[in-house]
N, C-alpha and C positions, 0 to 999 in steps of 0.2 A: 471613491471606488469601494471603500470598506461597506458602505452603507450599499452597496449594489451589490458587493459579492453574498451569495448565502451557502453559508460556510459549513451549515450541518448539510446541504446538497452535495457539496463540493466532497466531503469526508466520506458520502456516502456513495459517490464513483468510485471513489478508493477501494471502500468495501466491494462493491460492485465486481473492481479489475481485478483483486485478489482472487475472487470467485471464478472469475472467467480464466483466469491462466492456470488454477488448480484444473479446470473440466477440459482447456486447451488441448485437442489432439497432438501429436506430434509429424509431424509429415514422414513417408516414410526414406527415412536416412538412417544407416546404421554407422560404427562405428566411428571415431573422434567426434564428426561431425553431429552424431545425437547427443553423445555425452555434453557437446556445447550446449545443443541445443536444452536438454534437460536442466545442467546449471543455469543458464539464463532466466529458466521459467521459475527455478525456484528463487533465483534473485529477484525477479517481477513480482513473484505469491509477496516473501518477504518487506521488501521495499514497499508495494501496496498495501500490506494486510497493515505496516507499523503505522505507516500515515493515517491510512482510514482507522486505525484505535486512537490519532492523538487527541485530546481536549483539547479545543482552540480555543483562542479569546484572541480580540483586536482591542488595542487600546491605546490609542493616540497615533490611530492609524497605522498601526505596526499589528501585523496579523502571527502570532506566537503558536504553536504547534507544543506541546508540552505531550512526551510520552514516558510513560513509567515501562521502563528494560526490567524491573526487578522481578522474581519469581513471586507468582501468584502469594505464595504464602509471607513474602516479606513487606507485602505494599500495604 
């Protein structure tokens, strides 16, 4: 499976989803229910934007995802 998935493609939807839920309208719903609504998208941006940064590598058929958390100026 490793040899079929292509994985700089794959990192690169990520980037993609992040992009599309930063431009995502919001329907119109006010109060609790957008505030949900607003949290979620930015857990979506989040959650997408760190995967689509990770450096992957496969190696003995284990697919590893390695993301640097640290502030730009410590990595």
């Amino acid at each position: 499976m490793a040899d079929a998935l292509d994985i700089e493609a794959m990192l690169q939807r990520f980037r993609d989803r992040s992009v599309a839920v930063k431009r995502r309208n919001l329907p119109p719903v006010a109060g609790p229910e957008r505030s949900r609504l607003i949290e979620q998208a930015q857990m979506d941006f989040q959650d997408f934007a760190i995967v689509g940064d990770a450096k992957a590598t496969v190696e003995d058929g284990i697919l590893t995802l390695r993301v640097d958390l640290r502030p730009p100026e410590a990595q």
